[in-house]
N, C-alpha and C positions, 0 to 999 in steps of 0.2 A: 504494500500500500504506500502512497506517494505522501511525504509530509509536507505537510502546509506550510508555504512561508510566514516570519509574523508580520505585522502592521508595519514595523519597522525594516523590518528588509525592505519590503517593496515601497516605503517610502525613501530609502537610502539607493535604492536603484531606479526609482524617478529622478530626483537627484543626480545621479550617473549620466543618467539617457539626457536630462538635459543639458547637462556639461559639454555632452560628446556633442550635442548640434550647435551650440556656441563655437565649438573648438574649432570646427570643422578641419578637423583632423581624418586622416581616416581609420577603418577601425580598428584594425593590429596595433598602428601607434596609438591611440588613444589608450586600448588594454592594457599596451605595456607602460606608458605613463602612469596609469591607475592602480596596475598591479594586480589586473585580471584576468583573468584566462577568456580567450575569443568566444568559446563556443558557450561559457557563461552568458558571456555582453548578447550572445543570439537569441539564448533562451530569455533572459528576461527581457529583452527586447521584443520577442514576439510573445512573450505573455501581459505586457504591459498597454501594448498596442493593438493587440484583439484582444484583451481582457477575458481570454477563454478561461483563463479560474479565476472566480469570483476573490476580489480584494477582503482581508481580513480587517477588523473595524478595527479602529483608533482608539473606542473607548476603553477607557479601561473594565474589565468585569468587577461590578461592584455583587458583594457577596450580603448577603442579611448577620448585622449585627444581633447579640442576643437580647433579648427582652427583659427587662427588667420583670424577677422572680421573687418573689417570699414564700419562705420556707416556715411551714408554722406546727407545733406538735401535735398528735394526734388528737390529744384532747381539747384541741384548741377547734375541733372539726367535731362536732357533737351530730351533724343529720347524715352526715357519708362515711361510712367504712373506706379503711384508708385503701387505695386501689392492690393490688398483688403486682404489678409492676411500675416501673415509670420509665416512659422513654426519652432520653433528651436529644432530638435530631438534630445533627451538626451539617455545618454545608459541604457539598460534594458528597451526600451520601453517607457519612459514618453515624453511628446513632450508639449512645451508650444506654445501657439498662440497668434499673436496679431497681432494688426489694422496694415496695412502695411502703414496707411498714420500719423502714430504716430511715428517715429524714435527715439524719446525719451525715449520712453519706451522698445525700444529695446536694447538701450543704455545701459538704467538703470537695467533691467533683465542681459543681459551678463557682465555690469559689477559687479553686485550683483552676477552671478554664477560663475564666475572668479577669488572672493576676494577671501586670504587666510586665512583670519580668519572669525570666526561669531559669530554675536551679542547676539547669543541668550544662 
């Protein structure tokens, strides 16, 4: 499978291709100025110019911050029985679980994923 350029490449090779039409140079010396291989300068050349793969966005990926949680004792929950698990799903898919009648421990994982610095 073909890997994707990032945003940055193919901004740094627009950048390139417009060089080369200022320089008017032609293309071997222009590569070898630049210090890149020819058959490079063709490939992003004809992928910039027919645009046959789609450009990758600029933005950056903004991920969901965690939400502000209180963690409170069971007796402090008099009409719901405390649940049998709890899941706290992280972004990109990782989810951590635990005992729902352990609050401490849920404590101590959000406050352990919430620190700004790490121990390790």
């Amino acid at each position: 499978m073909a890997r994707l350029a990032s945003a940055a490449k193919w901004q740094e090779w627009e950048e390139r291709l417009a060089r080369f039409e200022r320089s008017g140079l032609p293309i071997r010396q222009f590569c070898e100025a630049e210090g890149v291989n020819p058959g490079t300068f063709w490939y992003w050349r004809r992928n910039l110019t027919g645009s046959a793969t789609p450009r990758p966005s600029m933005r950056p990926q903004s991920y969901a911050a965690f939400a502000p949680v209180d963690v409170v004792t069971q007796s402090a929950v008099v009409t719901q029985p405390a649940p049998s698990c709890v899941v706290v799903r992280l972004p990109r898919g990782a989810s951590i679980e635990l005992p729902g009648d352990r609050p401490d421990l849920l404590q101590a994982a959000l406050t352990t994923l919430t620190a700004e610095t790490s121990e390790c």
